[in-house]
VOGU-3710 file (C-alpha; in Angstrom, 3 decimals, decimal comma):
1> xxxxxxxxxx> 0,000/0,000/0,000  1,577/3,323/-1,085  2,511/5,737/1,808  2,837/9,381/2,272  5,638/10,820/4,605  5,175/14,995/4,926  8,048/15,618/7,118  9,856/19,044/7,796  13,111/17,878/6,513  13,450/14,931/3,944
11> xxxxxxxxxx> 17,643/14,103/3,501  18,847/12,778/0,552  22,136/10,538/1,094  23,437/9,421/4,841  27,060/10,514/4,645  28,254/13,391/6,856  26,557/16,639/5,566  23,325/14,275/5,971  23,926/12,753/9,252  24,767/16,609/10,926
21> xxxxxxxxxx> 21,362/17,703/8,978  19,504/15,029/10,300  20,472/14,544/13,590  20,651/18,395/14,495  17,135/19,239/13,146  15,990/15,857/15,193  17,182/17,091/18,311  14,981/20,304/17,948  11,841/17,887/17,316  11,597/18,627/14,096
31> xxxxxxxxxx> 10,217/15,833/11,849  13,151/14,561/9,629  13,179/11,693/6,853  16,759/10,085/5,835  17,003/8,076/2,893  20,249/6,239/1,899  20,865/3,591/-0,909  23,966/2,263/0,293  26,029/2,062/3,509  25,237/4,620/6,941
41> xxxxxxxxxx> 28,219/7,205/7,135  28,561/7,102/3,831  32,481/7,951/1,911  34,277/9,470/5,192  33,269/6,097/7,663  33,498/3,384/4,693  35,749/4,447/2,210  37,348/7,993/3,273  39,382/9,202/6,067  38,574/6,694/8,498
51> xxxxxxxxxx> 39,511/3,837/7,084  42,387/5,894/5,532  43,814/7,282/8,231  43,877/3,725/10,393  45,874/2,294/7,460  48,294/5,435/7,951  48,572/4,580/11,303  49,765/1,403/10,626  52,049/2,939/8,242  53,323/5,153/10,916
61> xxxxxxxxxx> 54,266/2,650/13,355  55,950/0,959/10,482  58,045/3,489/9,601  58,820/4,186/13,052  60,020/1,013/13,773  62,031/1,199/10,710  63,711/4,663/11,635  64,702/3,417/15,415  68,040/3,246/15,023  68,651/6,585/14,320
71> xxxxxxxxxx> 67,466/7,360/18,238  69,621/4,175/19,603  66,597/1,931/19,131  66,993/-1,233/17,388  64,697/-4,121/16,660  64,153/-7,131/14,607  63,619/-6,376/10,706  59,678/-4,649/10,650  57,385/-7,728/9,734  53,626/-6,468/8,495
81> xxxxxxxxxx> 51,021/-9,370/8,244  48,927/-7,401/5,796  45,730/-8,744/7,035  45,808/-7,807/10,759  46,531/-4,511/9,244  42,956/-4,948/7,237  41,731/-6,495/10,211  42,605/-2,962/12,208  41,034/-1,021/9,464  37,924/-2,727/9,583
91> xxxxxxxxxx> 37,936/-2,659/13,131  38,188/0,929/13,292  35,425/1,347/10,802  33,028/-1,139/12,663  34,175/0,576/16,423  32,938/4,171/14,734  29,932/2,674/12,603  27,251/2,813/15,674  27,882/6,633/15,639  26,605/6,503/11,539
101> xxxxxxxxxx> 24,250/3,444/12,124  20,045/3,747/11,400  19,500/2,277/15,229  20,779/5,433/16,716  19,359/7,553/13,835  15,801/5,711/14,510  16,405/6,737/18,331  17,202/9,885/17,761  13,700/10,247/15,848  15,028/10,316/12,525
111> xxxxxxxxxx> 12,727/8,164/9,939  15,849/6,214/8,133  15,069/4,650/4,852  16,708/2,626/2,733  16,498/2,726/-1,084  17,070/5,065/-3,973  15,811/8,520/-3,708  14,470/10,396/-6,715  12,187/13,805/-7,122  9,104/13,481/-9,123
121> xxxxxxxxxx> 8,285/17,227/-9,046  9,139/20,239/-7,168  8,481/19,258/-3,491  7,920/15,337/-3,938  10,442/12,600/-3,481  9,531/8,978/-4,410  11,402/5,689/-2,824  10,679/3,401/-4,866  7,212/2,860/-5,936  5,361/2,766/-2,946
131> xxxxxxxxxx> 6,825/5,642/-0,644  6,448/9,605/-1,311  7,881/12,060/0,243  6,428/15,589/0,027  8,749/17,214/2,610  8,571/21,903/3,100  13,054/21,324/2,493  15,124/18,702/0,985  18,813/18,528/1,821  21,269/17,034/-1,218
141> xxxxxxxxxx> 23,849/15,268/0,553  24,436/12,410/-1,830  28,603/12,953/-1,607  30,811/12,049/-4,778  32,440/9,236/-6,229  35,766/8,332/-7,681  36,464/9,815/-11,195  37,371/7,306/-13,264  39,375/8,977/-16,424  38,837/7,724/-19,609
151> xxxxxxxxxx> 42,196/5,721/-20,257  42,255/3,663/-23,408  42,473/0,036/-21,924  41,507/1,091/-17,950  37,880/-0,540/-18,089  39,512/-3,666/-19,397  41,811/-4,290/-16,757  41,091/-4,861/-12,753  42,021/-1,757/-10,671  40,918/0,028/-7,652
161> xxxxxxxxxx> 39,841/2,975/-5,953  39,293/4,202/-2,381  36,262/2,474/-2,376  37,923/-1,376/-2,759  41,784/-0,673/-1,676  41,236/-1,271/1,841  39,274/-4,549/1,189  42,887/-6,032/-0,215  43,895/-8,879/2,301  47,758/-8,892/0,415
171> xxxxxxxxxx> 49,574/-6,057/0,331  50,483/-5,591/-3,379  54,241/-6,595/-4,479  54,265/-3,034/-6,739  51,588/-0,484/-6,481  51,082/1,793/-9,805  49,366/5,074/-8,504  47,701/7,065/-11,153  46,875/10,641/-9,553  49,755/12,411/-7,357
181> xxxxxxxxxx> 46,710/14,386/-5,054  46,619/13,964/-1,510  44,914/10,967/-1,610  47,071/9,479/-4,168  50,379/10,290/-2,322  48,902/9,541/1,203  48,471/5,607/0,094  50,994/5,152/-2,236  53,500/6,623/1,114  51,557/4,296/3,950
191> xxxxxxxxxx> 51,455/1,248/0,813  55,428/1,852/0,453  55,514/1,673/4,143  54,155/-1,329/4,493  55,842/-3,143/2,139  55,242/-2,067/-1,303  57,026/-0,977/-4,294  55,134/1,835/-5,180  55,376/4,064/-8,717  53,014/7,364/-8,701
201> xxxxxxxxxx> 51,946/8,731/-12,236  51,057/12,156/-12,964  50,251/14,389/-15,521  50,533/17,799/-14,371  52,529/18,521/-11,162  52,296/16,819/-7,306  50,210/18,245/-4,900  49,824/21,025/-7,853  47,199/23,254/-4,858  49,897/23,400/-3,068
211> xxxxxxxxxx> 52,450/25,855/-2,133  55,595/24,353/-4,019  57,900/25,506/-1,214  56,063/23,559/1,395  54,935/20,669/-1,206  58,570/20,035/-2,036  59,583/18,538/1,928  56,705/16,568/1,282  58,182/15,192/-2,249  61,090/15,282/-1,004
221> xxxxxxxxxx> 60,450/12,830/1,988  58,441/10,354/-0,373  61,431/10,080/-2,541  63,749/9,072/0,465  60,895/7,025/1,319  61,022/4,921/-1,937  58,126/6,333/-3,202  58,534/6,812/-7,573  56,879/9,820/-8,941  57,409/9,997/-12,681
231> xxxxxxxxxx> 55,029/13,566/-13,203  54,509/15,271/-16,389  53,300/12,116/-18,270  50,572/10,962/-20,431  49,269/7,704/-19,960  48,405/6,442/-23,280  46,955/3,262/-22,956  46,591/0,162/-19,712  46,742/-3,084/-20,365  46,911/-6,363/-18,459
241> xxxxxxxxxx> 49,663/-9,351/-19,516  51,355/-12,093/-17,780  49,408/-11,711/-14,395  50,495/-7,391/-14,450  48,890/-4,563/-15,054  50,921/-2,244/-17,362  50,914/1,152/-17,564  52,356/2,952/-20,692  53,523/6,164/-20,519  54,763/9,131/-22,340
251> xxxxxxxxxx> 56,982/11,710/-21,555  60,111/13,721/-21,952  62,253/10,282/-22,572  59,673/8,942/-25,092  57,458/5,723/-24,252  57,874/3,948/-21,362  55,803/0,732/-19,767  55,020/0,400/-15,910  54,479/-3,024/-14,597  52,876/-3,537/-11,388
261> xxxxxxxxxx> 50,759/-5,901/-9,885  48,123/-3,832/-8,851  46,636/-0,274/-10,017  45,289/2,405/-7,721  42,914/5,206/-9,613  42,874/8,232/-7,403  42,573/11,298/-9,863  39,948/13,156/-8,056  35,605/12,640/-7,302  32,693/13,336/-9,252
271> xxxxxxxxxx> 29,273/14,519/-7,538  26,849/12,200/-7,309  23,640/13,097/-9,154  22,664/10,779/-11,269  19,128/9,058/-11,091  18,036/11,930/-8,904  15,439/13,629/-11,116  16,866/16,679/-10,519  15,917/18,203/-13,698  11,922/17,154/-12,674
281> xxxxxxxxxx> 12,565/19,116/-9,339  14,211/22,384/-11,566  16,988/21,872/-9,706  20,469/22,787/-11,968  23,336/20,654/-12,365  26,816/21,724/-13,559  30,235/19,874/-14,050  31,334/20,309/-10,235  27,921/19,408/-8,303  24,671/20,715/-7,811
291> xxxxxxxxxx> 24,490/24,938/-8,502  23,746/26,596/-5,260  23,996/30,290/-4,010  26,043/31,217/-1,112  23,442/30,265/1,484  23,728/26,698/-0,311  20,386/26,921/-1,815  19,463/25,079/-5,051  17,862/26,727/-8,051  14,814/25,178/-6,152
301> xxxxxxxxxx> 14,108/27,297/-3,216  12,892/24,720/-1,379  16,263/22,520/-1,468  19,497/22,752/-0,383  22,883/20,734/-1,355  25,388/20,547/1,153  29,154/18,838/1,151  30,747/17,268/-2,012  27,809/17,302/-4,078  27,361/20,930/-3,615
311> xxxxxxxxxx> 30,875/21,074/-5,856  32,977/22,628/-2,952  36,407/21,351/-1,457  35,665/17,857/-1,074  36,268/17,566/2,704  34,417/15,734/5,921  34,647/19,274/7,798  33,707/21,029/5,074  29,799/19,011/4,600  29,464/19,246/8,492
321> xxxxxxxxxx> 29,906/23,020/8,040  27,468/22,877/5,331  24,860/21,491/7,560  25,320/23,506/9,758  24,718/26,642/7,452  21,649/24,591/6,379  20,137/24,082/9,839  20,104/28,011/10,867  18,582/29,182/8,061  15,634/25,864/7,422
331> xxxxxxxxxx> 15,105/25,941/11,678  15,603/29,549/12,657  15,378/31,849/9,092  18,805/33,132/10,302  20,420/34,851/7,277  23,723/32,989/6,769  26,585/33,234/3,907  28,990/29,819/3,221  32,639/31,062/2,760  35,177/28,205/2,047
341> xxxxxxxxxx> 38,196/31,226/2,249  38,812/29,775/5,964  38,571/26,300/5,777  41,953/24,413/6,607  42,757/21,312/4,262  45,741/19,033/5,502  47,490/16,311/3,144  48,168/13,523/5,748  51,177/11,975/4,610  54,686/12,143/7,079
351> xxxxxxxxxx> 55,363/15,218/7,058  51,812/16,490/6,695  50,909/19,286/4,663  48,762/21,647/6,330  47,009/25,424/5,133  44,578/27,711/5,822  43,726/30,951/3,798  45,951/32,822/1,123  48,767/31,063/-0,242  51,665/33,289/-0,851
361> xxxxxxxxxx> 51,126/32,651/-4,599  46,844/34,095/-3,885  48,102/37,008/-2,037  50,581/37,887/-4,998  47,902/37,509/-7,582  46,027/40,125/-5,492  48,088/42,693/-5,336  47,866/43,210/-1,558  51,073/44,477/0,819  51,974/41,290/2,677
371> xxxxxxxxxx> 54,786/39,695/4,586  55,943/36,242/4,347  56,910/35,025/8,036  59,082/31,832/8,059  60,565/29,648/10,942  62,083/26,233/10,115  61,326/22,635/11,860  65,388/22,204/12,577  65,541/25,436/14,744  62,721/23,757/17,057
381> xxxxxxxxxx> 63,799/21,848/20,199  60,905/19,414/20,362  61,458/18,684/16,461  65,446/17,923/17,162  64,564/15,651/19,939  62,295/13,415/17,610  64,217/13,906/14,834  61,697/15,115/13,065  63,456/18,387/11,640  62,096/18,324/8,439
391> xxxxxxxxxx> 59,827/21,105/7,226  58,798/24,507/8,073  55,880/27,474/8,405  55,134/29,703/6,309  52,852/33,010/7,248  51,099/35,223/5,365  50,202/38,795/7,186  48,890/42,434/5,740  51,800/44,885/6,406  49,943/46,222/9,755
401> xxxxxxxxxx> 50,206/42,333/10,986  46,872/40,640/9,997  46,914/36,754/9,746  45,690/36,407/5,945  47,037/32,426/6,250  49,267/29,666/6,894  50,783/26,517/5,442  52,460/24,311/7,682  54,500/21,473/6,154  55,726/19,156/9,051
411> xxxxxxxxxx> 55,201/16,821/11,617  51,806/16,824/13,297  51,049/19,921/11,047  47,189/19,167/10,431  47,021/19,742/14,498  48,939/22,957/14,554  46,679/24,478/11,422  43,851/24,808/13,834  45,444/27,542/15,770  46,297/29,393/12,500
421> xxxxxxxxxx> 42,202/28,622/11,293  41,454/30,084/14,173  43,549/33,323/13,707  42,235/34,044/9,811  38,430/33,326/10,882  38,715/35,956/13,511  40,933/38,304/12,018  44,032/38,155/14,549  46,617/40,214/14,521  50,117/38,511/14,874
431> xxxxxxxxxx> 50,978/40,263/17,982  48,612/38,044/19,843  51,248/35,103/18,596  54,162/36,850/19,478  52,721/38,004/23,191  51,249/33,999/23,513  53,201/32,264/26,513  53,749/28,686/24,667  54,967/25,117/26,626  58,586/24,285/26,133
441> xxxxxxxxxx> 59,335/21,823/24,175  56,709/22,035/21,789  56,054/22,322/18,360  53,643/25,030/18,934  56,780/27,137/19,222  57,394/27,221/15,864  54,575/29,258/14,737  55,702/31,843/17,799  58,716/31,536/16,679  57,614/32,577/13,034
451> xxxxxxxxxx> 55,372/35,018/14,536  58,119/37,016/16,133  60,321/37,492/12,945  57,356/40,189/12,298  59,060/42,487/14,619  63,214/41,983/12,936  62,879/44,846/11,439  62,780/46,972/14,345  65,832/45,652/15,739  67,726/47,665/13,153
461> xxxxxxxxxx> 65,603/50,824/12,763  67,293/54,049/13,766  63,981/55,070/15,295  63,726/52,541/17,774  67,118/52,491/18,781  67,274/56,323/19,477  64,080/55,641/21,760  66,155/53,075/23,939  69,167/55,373/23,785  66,885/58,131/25,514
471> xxxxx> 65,079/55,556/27,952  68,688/54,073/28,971  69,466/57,868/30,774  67,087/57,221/33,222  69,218/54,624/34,249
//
């Protein structure tokens, strides 16, 4: 028997942005429908950072073990049994999945349903053919999917993507990593860690968002890692021979073939919004997601799109903001404005690669007076006593002192960032960095540190110096 559901809020897609939607407009007692084809939690719990991240940190302690001996520690020759390391990641996934799961959605008073999610008009959704929805907003969060490029030979051979790499109960004799993005470079580093050969293939240039300066200690430590990058290459063609895939490339030295035994495809996402009837509902699609305006509105007043789908920086953090944005406006009518200037992205390989803000290269192009405040890893006590000297900060202030942004590359970089977030959301001035009292030995220093260099030039201005010179008589 066909039902109706009129709730306040209808959901479309169960991955973060739809999980912060859903749960915060539930705990308001507002009526709120979730529907979700696939798995609860959606890329970030199944297939994204967390199950990401837990491989790097068995990648960590691998390379830890490995670089003991240059603090005095020595050890038996690292041994990784590949499918305890699985077993972790799974664990991880299923220790965080009640968080995501329809049980505490359903408690929560969320109506979860399963199934395929389409609109039939305006302000209808249908589930099938026996559910409607015919919800007063809709929330997009439907997330994106791996791009998969259209490489003569790729859809003939077997490869994999974020969304099947961490099923692998081997690790792979020689990973062949097409796409040399943070997500590329963070496996193909924790893969090489474990045990791999790894080779990375890119077109254009490494971490190409980047600022080069900071991007190069990452390359840089990749290389001494093991880790191949052969950039500025065409792939012509993929094929699969002998129990390999092959890779053929083209570059500089002419054509060259890449055997491995496995291939990784990680050259970006693609919103997902297909078989959403989008066009029945007027909403407008372009190339990067769903078109919204800056409160994250659809062409459809009545719908929103929040997170990757949306076509903003693809990031957990960044969907969770989203919803956010969504919830004061659909609960309370508050006016609000999304701005993705201050949202911090980190690339976690070792070192990380953190930043927040303008890039030196963004404050160039805009013609503003700025400073570029520096302090290196090496001239940090904590970082000498880990050894982990490698890497530096990089600050960019207006010439009166405002923090404009930051790029940290280094270790534990993606937890200092925050403090730097915090300093370009709310406008800071570097003084308040140079008058913070910071623990010794930490690597919080550094950005003090950094901060301080604001004031050099004062140590050699005649002005200054005349002023002590007069304040000295008074003994």
């Amino acid at each position: 028997m066909a039902e109706v559901l009129e709730p306040d809020i209808c959901v479309i897609g169960a991955g973060s942005g739809g999980l912060s939607v859903a749960a915060a407009a539930a705990a308001f007692g507002v009526p709120v429908v979730l529907i979700e084809r696939g798995r609860m939690g959606g890329d970030c719990l199944n297939y994204g950072c967390v199950p990401s991240k837990s491989l790097l940190a068995a990648a960590r302690h691998a390379m830890g073990l490995a670089r003991g001996p240059e603090l005095g520690v020595t050890s038996a020759p690292v041994a990784v049994d590949f499918r305890k390391v699985r077993d972790h990641v799974r664990g991880v996934v299923a220790a965080i999945a009640p968080n995501d799961s329809k049980e505490r959605f359903t408690a929560l008073g969320v109506r979860v349903i399963a199934g395929s999610a389409r609109f039939t008009e305006a302000t209808t959704v249908k589930v099938g053919d026996a559910l409607t929805i015919q919800a007063r907003r809709f929330v997009i969060a439907t997330g994106s999917s791996p791009v998969i490029p259209p490489i003569p030979g790729l859809a003939e051979v077997p490869y994999l993507t974020n969304e099947t790499i961490f099923d692998l109960g081997e690790c792979p004799r020689h990973l062949v990593v097409i796409g040399a993005g943070p997500v590329g470079l963070e496996l193909a580093q924790a893969f090489r860690a474990l045990g791999s050969n790894v080779t990375v293939v890119e077109a254009a240039t490494p971490l190409a968002q980047e600022d080069p300066e900071c991007a190069a200690v990452v390359l840089d430590q990749l290389a001494r890692d093991g880790v191949e990058i052969r950039s500025g290459v065409a792939i012509t063609r993929v094929d699969h021979a002998g129990g390999k895939v092959q890779v053929v490339i083209t570059g500089p030295a002419g054509a060259e073939t890449i055997a491995g035994s496995h291939l990784l495809v990680a050259v970006g996402r693609a919103p997902n919004v297909a078989d959403l009837g989008l066009d029945k509902a007027g909403i407008a699609v372009e190339r990067n997601g769903v078109v919204v305006d800056k409160r994250l509105r659809t062409t459809n007043r009545r719908v929103y799109a929040v997170g990757d789908v949306a076509g903003g920086p693809g990031f957990t953090h960044v969907a969770n903001y989203h919803a956010g944005l969504v919830i004061r406006q659909a609960l309370f009518r508050l006016p609000v404005r999304v701005n993705h200037d201050n949202v911090p992205r980190v690339t976690f390989t070792q070192p990380e690669l953190a930043h927040v803000g303008l890039s030196e290269a963004q404050a160039r192009r805009s013609n503003l007076r700025f400073r570029v405040l520096r302090w290196p890893y090496h001239e940090n006590d904590r970082a000498q006593a880990e050894r982990a000297t490698a890497g530096h900060i990089k600050v960019i202030v207006t010439h009166r002192g405002r923090v404009l942004g930051a790029t940290i590359a280094g270790r534990n970089a993606g937890e200092l960032i925050a403090t730097w977030t915090l300093a370009v959301e709310q406008r800071l001035n570097i003084r308040a960095f140079a008058g913070t009292v910071v623990a010794y030995p930490t690597l919080a220093e550094i950005g003090k540190r950094a901060a301080v260099t604001y004031f050099a030039p004062n140590l050699t201005s005649p002005l200054v110096r005349r002023i002590i010179a007069w304040l000295r008589r008074f003994g």
